[in-house]
Residue, then its C-alpha position, 0 to 999 in steps of 0.5 A: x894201791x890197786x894197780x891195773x891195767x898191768x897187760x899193757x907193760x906185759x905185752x910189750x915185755x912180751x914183743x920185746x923179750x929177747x933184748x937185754x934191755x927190757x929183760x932189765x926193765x922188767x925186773x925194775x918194773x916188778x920191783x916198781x909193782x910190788x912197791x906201788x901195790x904195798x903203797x898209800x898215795x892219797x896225793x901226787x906229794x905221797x908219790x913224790x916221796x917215795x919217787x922223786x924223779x916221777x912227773x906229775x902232769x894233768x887229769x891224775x897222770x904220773x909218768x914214772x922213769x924205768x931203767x935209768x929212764x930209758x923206759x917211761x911208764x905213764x899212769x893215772x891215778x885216782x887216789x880216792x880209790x887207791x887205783x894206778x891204772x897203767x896206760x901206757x909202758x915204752x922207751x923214752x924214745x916211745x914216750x917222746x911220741x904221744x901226748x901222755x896226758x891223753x894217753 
């Protein structure tokens, strides 16, 4: 797959450096990364099989647990094209206050 939009998840790494807990998801986020862009999702099921804990919601987006679920990552994927486009990276807590499927 070709992941984009890959700034958003850096920008809030960067803001946040100094805590532990994102340094921690940072490196589940690149393990995450490596294995999105070595994948094939042609369907939501395809991403299910591989993440069994991702949420699959409406209009193409898939919300993916970081860290023990502390962090949530929301995507949209278009799996014609093969792109995961990143909309949105934060805490749980971050997640709780936004529509993600408007995101």
């Amino acid at each position: 797959m070709n992941v984009v939009g890959r700034q958003i998840a850096e920008q809030y790494f960067g803001k946040h450096k100094d805590r532990a807990d994102v340094r921690a998801a940072r490196r589940q986020f690149d393990a995450w990364l490596a294995e999105a862009r070595e994948s094939i999702w042609r369907t939501p099921i395809d991403v299910k099989r591989k993440y069994s804990t991702a949420s699959i919601l409406k209009s193409g987006r898939v919300v993916f647990n970081i860290s023990g679920n502390r962090y949530r990552l929301i995507t949209a994927i278009n799996y014609r094209a093969w792109i995961v486009e990143i909309r949105f990276f934060g805490t749980h807590g971050e997640y709780d206050k936004i529509e993600a499927e408007t995101v």
